[in-house]
PDB file of N, CA, C and O in Angstrom:
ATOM      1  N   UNK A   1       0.842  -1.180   0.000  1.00  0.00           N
ATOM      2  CA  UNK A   1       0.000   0.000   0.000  1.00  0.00           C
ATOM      3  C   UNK A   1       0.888   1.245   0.000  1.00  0.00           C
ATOM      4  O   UNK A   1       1.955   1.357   0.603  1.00  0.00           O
ATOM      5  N   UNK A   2       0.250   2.226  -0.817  1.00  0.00           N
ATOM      6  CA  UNK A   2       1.150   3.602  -0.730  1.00  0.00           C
ATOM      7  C   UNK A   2       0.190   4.534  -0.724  1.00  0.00           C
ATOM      8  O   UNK A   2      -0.845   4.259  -1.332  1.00  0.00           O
ATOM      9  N   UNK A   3       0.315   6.007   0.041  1.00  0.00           N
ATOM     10  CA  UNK A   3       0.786   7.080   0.079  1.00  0.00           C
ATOM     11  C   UNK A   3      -0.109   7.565  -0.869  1.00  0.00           C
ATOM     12  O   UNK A   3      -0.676   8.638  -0.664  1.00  0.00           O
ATOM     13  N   UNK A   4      -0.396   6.657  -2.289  1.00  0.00           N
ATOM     14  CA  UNK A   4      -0.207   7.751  -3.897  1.00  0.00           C
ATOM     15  C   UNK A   4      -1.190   6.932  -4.212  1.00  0.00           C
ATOM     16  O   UNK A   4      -1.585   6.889  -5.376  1.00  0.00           O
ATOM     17  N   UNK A   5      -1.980   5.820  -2.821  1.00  0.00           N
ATOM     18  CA  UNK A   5      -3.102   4.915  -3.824  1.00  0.00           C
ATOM     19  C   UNK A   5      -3.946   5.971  -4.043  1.00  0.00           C
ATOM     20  O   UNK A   5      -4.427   5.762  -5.157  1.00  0.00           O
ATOM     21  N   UNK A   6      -4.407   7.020  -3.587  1.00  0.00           N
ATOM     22  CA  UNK A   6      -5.657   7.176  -3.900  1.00  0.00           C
ATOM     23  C   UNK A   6      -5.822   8.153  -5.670  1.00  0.00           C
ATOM     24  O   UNK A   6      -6.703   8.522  -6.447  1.00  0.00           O
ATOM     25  N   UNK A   7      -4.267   8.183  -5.518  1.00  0.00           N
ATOM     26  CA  UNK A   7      -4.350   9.553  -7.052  1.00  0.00           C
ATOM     27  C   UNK A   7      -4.485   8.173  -8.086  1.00  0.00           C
ATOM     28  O   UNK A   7      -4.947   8.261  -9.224  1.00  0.00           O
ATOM     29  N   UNK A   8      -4.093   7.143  -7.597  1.00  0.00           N
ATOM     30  CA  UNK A   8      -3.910   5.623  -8.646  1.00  0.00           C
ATOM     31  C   UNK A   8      -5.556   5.245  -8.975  1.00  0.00           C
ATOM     32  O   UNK A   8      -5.937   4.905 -10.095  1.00  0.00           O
ATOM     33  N   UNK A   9      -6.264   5.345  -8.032  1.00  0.00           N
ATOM     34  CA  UNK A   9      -7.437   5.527  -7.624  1.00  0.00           C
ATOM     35  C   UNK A   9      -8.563   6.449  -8.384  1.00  0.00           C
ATOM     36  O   UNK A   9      -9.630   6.026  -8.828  1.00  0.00           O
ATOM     37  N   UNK A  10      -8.272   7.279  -8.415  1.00  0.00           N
ATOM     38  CA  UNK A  10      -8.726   8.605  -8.719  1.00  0.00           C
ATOM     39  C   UNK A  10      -8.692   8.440 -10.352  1.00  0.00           C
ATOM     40  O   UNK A  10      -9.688   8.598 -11.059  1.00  0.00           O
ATOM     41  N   UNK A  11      -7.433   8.109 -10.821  1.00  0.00           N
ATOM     42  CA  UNK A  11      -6.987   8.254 -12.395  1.00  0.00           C
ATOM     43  C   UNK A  11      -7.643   6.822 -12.750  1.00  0.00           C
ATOM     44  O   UNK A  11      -8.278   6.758 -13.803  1.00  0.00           O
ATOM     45  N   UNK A  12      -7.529   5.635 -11.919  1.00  0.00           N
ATOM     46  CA  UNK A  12      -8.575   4.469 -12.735  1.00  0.00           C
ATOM     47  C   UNK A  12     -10.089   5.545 -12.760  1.00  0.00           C
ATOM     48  O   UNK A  12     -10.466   6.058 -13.814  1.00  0.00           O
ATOM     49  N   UNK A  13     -10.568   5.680 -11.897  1.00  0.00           N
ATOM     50  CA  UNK A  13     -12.150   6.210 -12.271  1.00  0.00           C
ATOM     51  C   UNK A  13     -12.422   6.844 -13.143  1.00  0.00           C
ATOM     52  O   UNK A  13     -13.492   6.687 -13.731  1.00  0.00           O
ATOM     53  N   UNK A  14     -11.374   7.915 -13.552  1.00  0.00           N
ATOM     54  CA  UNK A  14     -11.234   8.930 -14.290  1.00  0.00           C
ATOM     55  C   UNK A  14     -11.367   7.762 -16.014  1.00  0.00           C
ATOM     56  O   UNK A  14     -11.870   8.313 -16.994  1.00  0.00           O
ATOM     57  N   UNK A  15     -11.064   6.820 -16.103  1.00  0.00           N
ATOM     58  CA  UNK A  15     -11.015   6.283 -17.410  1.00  0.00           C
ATOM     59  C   UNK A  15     -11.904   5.189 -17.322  1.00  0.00           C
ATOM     60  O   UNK A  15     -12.256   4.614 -18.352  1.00  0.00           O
ATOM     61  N   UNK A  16     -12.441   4.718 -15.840  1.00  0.00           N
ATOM     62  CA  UNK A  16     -13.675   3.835 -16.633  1.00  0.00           C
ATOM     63  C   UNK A  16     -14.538   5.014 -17.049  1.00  0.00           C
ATOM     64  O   UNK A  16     -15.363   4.566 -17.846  1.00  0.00           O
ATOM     65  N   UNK A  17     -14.687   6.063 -16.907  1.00  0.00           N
ATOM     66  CA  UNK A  17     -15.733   7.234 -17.650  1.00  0.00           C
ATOM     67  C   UNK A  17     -15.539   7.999 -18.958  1.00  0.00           C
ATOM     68  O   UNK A  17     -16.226   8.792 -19.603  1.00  0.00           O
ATOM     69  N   UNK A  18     -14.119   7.350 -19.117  1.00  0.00           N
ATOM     70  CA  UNK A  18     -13.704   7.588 -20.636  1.00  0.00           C
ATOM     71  C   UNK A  18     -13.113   8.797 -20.844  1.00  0.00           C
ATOM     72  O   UNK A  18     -13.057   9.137 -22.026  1.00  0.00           O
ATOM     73  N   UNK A  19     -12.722   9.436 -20.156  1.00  0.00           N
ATOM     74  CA  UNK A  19     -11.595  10.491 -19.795  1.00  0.00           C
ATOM     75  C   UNK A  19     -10.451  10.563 -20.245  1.00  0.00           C
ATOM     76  O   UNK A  19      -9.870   9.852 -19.425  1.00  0.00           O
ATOM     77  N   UNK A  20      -9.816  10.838 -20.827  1.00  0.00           N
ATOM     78  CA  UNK A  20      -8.260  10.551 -21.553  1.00  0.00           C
ATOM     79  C   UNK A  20      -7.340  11.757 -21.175  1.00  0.00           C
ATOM     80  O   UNK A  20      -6.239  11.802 -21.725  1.00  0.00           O
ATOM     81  N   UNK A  21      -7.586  12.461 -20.539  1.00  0.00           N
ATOM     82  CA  UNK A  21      -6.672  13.868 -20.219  1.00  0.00           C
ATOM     83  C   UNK A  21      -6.917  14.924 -18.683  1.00  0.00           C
ATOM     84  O   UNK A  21      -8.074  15.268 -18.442  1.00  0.00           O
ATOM     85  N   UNK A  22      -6.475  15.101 -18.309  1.00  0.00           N
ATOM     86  CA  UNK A  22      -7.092  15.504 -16.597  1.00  0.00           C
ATOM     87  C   UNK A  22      -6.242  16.390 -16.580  1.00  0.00           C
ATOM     88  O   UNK A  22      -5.145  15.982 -16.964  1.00  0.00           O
ATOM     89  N   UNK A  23      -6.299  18.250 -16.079  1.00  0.00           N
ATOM     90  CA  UNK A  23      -5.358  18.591 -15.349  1.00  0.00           C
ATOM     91  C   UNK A  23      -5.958  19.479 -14.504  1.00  0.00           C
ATOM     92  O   UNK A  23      -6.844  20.325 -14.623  1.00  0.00           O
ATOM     93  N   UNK A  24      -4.903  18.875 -13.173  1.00  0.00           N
ATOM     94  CA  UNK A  24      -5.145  19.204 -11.817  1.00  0.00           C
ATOM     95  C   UNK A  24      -4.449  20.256 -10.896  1.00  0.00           C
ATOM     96  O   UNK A  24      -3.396  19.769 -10.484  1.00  0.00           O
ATOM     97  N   UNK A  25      -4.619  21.323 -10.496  1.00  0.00           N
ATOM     98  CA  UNK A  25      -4.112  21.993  -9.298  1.00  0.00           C
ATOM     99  C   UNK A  25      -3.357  21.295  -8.181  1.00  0.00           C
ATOM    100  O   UNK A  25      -4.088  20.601  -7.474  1.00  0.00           O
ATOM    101  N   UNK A  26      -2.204  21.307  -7.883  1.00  0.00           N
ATOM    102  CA  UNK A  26      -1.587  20.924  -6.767  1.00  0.00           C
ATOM    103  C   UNK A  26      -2.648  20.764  -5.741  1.00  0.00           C
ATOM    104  O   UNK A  26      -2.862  19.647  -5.269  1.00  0.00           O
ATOM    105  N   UNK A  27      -3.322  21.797  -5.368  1.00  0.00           N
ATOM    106  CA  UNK A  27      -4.514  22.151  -4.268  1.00  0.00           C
ATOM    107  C   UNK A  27      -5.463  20.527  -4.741  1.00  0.00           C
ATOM    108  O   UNK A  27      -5.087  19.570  -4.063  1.00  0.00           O
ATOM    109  N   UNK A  28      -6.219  20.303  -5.446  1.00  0.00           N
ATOM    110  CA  UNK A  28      -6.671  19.240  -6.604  1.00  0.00           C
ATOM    111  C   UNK A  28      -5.783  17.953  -6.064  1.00  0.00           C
ATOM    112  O   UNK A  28      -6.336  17.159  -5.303  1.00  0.00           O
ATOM    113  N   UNK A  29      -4.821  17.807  -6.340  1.00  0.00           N
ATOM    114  CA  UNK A  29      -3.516  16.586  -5.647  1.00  0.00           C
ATOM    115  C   UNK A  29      -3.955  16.378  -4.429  1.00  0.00           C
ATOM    116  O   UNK A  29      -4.489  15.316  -4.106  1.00  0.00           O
ATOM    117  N   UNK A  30      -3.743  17.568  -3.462  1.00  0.00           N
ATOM    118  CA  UNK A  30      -3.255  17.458  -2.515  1.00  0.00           C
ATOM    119  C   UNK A  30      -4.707  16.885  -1.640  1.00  0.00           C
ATOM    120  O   UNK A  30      -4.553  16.118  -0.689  1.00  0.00           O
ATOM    121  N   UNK A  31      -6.369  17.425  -2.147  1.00  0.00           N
ATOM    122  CA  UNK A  31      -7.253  16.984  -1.877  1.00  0.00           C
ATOM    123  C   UNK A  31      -7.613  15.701  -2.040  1.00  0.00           C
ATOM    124  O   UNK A  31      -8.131  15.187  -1.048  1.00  0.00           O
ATOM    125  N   UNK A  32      -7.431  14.697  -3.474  1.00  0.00           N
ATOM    126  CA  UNK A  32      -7.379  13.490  -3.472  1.00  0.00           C
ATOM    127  C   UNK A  32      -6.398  13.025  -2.494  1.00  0.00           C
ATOM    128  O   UNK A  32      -6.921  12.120  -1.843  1.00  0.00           O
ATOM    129  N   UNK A  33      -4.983  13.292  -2.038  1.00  0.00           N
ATOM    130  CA  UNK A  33      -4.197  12.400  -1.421  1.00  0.00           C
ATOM    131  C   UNK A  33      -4.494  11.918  -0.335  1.00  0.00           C
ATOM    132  O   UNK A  33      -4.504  10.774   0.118  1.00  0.00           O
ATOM    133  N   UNK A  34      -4.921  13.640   0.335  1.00  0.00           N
ATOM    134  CA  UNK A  34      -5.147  14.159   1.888  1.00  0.00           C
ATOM    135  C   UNK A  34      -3.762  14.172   2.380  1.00  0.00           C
ATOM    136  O   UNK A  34      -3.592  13.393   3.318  1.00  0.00           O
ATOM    137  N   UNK A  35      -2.902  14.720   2.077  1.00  0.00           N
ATOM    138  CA  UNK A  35      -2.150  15.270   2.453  1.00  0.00           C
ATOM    139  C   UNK A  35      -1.525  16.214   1.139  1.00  0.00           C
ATOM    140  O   UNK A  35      -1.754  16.137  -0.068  1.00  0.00           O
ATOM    141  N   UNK A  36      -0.524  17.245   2.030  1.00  0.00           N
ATOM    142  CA  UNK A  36       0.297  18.345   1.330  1.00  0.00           C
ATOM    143  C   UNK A  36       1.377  17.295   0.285  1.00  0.00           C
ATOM    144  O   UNK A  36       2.041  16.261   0.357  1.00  0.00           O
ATOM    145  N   UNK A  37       1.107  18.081  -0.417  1.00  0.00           N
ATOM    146  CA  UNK A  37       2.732  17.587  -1.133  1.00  0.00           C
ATOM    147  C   UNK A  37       4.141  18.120  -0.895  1.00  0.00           C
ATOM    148  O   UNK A  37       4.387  19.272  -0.540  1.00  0.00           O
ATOM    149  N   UNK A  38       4.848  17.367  -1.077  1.00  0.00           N
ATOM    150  CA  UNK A  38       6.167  17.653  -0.766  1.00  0.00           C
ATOM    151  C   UNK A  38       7.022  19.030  -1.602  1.00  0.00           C
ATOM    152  O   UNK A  38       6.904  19.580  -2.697  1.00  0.00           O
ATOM    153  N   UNK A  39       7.786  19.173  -0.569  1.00  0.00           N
ATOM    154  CA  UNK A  39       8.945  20.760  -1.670  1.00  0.00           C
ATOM    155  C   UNK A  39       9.450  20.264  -2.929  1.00  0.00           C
ATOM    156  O   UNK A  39       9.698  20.969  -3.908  1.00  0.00           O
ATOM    157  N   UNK A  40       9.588  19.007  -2.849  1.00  0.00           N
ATOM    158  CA  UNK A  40      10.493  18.512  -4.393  1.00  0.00           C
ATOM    159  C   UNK A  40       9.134  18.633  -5.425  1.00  0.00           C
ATOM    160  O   UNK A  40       9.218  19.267  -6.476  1.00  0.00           O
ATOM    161  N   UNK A  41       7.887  17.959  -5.008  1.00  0.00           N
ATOM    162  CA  UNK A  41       6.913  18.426  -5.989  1.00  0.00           C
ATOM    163  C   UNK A  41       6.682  19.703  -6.428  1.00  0.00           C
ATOM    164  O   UNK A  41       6.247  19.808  -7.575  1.00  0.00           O
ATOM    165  N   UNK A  42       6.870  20.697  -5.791  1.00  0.00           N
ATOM    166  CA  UNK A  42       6.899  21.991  -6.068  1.00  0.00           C
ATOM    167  C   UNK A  42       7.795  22.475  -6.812  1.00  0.00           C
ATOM    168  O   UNK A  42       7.488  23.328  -7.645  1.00  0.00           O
ATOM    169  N   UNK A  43       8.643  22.187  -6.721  1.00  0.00           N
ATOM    170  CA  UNK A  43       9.987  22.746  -7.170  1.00  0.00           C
ATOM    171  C   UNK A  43      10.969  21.764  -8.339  1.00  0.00           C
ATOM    172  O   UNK A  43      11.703  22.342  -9.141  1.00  0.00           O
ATOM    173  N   UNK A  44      10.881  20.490  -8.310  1.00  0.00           N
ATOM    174  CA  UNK A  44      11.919  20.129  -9.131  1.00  0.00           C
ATOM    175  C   UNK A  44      10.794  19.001 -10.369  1.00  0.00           C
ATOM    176  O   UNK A  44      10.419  17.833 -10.260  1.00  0.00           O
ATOM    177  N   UNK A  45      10.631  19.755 -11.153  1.00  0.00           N
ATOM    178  CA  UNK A  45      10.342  18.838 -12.064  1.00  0.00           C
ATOM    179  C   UNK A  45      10.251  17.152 -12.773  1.00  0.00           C
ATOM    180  O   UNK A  45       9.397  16.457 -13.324  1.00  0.00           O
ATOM    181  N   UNK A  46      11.733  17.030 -12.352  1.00  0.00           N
ATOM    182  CA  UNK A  46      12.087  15.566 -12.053  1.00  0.00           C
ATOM    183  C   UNK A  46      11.100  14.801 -11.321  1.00  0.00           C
ATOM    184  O   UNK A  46      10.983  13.609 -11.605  1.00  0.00           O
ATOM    185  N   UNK A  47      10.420  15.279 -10.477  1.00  0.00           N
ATOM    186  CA  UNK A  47       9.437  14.161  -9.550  1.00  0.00           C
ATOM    187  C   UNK A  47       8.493  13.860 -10.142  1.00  0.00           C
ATOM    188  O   UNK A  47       8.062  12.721  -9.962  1.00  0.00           O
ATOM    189  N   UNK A  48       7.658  14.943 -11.274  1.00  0.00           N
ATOM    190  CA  UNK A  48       6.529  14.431 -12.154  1.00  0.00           C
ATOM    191  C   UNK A  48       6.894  13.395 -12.925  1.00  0.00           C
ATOM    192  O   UNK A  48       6.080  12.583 -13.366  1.00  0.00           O
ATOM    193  N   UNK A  49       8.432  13.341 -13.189  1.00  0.00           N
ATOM    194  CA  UNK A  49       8.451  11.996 -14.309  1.00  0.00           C
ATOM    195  C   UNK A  49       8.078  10.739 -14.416  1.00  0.00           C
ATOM    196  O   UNK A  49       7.954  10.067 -13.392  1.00  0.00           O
ATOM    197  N   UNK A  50       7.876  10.290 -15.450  1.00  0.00           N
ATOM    198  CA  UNK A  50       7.035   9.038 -15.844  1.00  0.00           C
ATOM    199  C   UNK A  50       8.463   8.054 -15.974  1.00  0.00           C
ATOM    200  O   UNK A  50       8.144   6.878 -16.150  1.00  0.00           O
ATOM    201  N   UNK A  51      10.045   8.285 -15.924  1.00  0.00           N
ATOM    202  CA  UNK A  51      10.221   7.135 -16.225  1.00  0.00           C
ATOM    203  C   UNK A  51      11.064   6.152 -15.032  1.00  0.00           C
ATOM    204  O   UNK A  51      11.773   5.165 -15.228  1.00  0.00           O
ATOM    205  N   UNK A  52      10.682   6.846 -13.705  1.00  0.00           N
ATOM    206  CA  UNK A  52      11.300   5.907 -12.595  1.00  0.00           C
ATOM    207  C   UNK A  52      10.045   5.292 -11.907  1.00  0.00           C
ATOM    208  O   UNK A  52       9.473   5.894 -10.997  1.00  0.00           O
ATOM    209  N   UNK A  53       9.605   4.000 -12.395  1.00  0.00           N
ATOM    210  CA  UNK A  53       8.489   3.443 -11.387  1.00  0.00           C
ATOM    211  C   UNK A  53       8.925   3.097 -10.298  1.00  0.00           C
ATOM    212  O   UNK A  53       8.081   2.491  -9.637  1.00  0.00           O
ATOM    213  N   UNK A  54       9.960   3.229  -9.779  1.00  0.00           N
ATOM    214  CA  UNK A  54      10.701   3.061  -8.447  1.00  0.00           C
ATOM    215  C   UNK A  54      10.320   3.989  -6.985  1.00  0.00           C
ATOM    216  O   UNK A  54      10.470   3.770  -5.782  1.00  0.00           O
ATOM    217  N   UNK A  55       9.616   5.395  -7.987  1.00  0.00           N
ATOM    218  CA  UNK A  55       9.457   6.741  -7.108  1.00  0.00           C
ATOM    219  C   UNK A  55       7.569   6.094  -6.747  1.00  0.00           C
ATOM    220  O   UNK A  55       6.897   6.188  -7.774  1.00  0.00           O
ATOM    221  N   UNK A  56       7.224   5.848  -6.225  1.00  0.00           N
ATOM    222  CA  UNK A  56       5.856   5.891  -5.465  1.00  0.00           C
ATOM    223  C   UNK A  56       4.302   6.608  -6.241  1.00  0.00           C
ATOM    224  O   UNK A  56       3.144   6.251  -6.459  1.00  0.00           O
ATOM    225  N   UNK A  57       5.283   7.957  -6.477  1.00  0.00           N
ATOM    226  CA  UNK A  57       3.855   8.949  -6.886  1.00  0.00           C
ATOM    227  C   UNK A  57       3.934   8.583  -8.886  1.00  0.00           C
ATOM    228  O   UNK A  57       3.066   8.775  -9.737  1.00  0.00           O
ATOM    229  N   UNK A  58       5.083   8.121  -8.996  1.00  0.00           N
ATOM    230  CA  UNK A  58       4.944   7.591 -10.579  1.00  0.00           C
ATOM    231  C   UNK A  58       4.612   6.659 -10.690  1.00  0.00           C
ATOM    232  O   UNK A  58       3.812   6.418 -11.593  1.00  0.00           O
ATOM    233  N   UNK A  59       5.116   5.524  -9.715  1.00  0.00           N
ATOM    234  CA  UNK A  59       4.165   4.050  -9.785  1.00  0.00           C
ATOM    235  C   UNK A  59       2.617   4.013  -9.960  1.00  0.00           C
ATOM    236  O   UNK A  59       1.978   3.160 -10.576  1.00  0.00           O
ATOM    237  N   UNK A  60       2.005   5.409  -9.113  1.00  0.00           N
ATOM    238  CA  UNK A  60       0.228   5.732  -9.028  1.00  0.00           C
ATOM    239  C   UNK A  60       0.499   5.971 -10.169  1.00  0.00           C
ATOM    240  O   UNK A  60       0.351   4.887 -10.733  1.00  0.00           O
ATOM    241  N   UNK A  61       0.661   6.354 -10.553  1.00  0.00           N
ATOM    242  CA  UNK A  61      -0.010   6.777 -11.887  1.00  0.00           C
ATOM    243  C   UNK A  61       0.133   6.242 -13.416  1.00  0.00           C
ATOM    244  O   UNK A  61      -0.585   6.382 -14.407  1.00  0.00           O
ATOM    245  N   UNK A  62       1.263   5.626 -13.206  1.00  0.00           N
ATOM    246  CA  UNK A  62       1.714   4.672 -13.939  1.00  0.00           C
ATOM    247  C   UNK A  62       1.014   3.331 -13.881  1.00  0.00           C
ATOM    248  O   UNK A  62       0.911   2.634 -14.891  1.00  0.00           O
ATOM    249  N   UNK A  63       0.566   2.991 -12.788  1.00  0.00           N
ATOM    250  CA  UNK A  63      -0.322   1.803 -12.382  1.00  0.00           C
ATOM    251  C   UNK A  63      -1.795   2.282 -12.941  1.00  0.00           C
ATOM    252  O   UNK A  63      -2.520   1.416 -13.431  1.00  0.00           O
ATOM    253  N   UNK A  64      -2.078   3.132 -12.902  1.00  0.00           N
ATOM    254  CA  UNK A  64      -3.450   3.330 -12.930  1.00  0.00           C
ATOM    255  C   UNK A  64      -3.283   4.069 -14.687  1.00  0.00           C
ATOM    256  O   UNK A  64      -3.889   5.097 -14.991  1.00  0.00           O
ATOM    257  N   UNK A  65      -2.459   3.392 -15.576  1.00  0.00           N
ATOM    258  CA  UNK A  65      -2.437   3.956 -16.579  1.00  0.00           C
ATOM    259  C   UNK A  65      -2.679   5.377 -17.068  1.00  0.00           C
ATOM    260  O   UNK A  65      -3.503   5.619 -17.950  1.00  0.00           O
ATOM    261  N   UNK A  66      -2.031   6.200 -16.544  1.00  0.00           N
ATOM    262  CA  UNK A  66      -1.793   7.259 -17.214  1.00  0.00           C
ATOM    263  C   UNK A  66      -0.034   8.025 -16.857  1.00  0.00           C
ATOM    264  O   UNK A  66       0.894   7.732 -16.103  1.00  0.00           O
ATOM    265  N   UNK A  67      -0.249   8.908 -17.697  1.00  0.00           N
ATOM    266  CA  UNK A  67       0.982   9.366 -17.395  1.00  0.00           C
ATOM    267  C   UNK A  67       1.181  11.108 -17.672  1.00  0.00           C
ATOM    268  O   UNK A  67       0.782  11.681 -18.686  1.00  0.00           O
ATOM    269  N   UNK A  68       1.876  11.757 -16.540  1.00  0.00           N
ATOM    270  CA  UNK A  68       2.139  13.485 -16.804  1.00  0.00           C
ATOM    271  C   UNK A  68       2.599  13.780 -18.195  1.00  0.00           C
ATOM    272  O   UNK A  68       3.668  13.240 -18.479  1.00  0.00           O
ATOM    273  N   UNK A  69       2.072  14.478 -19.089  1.00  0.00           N
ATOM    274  CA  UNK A  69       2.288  15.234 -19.966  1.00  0.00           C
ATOM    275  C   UNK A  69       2.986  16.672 -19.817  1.00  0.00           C
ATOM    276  O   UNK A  69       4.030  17.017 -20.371  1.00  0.00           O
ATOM    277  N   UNK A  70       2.125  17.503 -18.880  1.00  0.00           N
ATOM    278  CA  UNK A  70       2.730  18.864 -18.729  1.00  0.00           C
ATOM    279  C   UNK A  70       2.788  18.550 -16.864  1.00  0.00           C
ATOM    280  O   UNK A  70       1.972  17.896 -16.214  1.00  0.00           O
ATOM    281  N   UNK A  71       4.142  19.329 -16.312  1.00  0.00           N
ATOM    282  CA  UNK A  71       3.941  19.713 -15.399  1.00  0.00           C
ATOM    283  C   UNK A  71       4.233  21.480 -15.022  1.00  0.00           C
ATOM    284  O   UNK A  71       5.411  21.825 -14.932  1.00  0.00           O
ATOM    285  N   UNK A  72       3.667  22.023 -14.916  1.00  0.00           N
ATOM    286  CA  UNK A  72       3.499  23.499 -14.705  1.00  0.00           C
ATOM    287  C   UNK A  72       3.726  23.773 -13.566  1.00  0.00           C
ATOM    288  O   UNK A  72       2.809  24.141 -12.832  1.00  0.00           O
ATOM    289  N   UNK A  73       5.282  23.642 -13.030  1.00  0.00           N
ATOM    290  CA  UNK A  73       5.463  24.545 -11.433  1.00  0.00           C
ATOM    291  C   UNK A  73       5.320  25.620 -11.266  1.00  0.00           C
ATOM    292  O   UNK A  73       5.537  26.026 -10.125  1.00  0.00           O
ATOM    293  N   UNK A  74       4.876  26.629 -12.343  1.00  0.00           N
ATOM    294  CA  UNK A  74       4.627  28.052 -12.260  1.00  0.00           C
ATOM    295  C   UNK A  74       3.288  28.462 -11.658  1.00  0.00           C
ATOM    296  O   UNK A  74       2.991  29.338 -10.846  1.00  0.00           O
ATOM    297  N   UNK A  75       2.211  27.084 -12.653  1.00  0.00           N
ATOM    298  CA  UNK A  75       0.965  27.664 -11.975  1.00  0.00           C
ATOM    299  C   UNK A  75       0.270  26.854 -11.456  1.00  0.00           C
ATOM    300  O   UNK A  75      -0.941  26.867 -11.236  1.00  0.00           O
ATOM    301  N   UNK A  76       1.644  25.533 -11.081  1.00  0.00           N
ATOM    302  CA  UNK A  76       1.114  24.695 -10.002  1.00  0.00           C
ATOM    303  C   UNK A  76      -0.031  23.472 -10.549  1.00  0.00           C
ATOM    304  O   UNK A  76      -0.638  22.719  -9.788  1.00  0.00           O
ATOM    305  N   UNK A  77      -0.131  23.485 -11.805  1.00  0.00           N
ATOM    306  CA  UNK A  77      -1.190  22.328 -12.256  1.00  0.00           C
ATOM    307  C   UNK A  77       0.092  20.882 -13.025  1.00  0.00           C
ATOM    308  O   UNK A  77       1.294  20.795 -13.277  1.00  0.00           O
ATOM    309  N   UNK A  78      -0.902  20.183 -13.104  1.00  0.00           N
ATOM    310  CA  UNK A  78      -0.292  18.800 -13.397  1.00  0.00           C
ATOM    311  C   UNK A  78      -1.258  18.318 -14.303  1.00  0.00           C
ATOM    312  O   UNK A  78      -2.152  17.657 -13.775  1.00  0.00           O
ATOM    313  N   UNK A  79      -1.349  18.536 -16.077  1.00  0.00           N
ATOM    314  CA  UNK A  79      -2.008  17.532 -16.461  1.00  0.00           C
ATOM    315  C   UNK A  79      -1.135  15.588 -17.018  1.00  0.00           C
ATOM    316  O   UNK A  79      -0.134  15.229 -17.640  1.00  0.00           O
ATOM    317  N   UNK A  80      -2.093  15.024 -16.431  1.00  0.00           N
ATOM    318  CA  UNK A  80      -1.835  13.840 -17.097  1.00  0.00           C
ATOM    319  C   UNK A  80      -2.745  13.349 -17.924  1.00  0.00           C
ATOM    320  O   UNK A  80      -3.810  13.916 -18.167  1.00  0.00           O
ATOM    321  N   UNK A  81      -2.343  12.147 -18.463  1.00  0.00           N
ATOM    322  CA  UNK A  81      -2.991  11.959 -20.167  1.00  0.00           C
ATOM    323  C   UNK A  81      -3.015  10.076 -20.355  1.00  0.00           C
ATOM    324  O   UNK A  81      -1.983   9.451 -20.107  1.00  0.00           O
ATOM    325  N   UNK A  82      -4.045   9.486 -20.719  1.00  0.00           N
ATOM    326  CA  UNK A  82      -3.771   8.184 -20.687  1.00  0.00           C
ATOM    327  C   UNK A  82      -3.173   7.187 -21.442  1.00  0.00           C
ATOM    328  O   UNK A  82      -3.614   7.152 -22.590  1.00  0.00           O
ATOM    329  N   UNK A  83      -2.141   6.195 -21.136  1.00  0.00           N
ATOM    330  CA  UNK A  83      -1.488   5.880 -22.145  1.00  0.00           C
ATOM    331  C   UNK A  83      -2.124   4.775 -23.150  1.00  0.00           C
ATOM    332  O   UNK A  83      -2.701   3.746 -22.801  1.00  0.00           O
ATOM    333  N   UNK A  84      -1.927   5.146 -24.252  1.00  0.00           N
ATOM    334  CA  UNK A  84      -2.675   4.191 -25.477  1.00  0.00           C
ATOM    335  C   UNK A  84      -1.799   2.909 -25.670  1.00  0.00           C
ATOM    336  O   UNK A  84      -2.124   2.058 -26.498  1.00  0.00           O
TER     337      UNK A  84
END
């Protein structure tokens, strides 16, 4: 169990309804998680990436088939997009 089930969670529902693209407000994140996100999410880009399933919050989302397209630390949104 992790930390990041519920965004894994969140992004399956999001595609049994046939959804293919989502983007979310940190604020948005941080409400599905229930908790804050971390300074590295804020700040270093590297953590949105799709290609270490080793990192937790990429495994969610990677598990739950989709994956970040844009991450916007400027205005704080995160869309992800589902993989075909």
């Amino acid at each position: 169990m992790s930390k990041y089930d519920p965004l894994r969670d969140y992004l399956r529902n999001l595609a049994k309804s046939g959804q293919v693209k989502v983007t979310l407000s940190f604020g948005e994140l941080e409400e599905i998680l229930g908790f804050p996100l971390c300074a590295a999410a804020h700040h270093h880009r590297p953590w949105w990436g799709n290609e270490n399933e080793r990192h937790p919050q990429a495994k969610a989302w990677l598990d739950a088939g989709w994956k970040v397209v844009t991450a916007d630390l400027q205005s704080k949104k995160i869309t992800f997009q589902r993989i075909e």
